[in-house]
C-alpha positions in Angstrom: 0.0 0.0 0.0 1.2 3.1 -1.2 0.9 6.3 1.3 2.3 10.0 -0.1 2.0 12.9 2.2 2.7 16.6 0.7 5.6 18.2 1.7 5.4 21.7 1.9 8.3 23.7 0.3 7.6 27.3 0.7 5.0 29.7 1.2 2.9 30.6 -1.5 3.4 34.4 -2.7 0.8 35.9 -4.9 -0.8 34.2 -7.4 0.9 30.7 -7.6 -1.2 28.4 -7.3 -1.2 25.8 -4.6 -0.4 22.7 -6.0 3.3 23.9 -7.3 3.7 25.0 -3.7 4.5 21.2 -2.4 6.3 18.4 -3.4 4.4 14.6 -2.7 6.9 11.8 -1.8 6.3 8.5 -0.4 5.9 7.9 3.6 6.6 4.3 5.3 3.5 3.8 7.3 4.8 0.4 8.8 7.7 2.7 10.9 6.0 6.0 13.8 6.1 9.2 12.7 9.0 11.3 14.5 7.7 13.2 17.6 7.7 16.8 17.7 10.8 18.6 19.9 8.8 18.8 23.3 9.8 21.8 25.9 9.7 21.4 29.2 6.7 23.9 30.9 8.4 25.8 33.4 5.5 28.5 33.9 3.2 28.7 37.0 -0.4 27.9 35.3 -3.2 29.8 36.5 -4.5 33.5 36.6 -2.5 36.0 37.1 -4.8 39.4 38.0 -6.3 40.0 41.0 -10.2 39.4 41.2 -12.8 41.0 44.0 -15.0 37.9 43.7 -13.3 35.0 41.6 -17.2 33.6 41.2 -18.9 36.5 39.1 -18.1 35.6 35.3 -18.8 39.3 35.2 -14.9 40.2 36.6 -14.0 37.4 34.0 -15.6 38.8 30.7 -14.4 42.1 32.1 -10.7 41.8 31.6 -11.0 40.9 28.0 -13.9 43.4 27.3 -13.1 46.4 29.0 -13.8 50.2 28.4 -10.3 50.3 25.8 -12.1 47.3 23.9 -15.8 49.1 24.0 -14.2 52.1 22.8 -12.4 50.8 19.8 -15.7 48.4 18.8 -17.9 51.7 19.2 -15.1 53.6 16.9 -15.0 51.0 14.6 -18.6 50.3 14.2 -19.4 54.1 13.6 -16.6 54.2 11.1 -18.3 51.6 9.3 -21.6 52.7 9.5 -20.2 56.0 8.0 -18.7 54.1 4.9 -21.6 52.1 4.1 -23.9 55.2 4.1 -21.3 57.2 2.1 -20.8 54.7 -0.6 -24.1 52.7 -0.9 -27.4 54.3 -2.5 -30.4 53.8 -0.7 -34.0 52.9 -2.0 -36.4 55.0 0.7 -37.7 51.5 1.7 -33.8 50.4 3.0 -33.5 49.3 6.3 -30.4 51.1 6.9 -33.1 54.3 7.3 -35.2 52.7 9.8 
C-alpha cells in the first residue's frame, strides 16, 4: 500500500497556485512518525490578575472586554456605518433608514 503525504516547500506568494507549492513523496507507514521537539513547561499555570469575587463571570468577561475594547468596537462600528452610508445608495424602503 502506497501512502504520499505533501511536503510543503515554501510559502505561496501571490498568485501561484497551490499545488506547485509542495512536493508529494512516499511515507513508510509500517515505521511512527518522529515526535515533535517537546519543551519542558516551566511557567506557573493559573491566573494571574487580582479578582474581587473570583465567582462573578462578570470580573472574567471584564478583563478581556473592558472600556479600551468598547471604545475601539464603538469607533469601529461608527466608522463603518459611516462608509456604508457614504458609498451605498439607498432605495427609501432600506432598512439602513429605519
Amino acid at each position: 500500500m502506497k501512502n504520499f503525504h505533501p511536503l510543503q516547500r515554501s510559502l505561496i506568494h501571490g498568485d501561484d497556485c497551490l499545488d506547485s507549492a509542495r512536493d508529494w513523496c512516499q511515507i513508510d507507514v509500517t515505521s511512527p512518525l518522529p515526535s515533535h521537539t517537546k519543551f519542558p513547561f516551566t511557567g506557573n499555570p493559573g491566573i494571574k490578575v487580582c479578582l474581587k469575587n473570583s465567582g462573578d463571570p462578570l470580573e472574567y468577561f471584564n478583563l478581556l472586554f473592558n472600556d479600551e475594547m468598547f471604545s475601539f468596537n464603538v469607533e469601529e462600528t461608527n466608522r463603518y456605518a459611516e462608509s456604508f452610508f457614504e458609498n451605498t445608495e439607498l432605495t427609501p424602503a432600506s432598512r439602513a433608514l429605519k
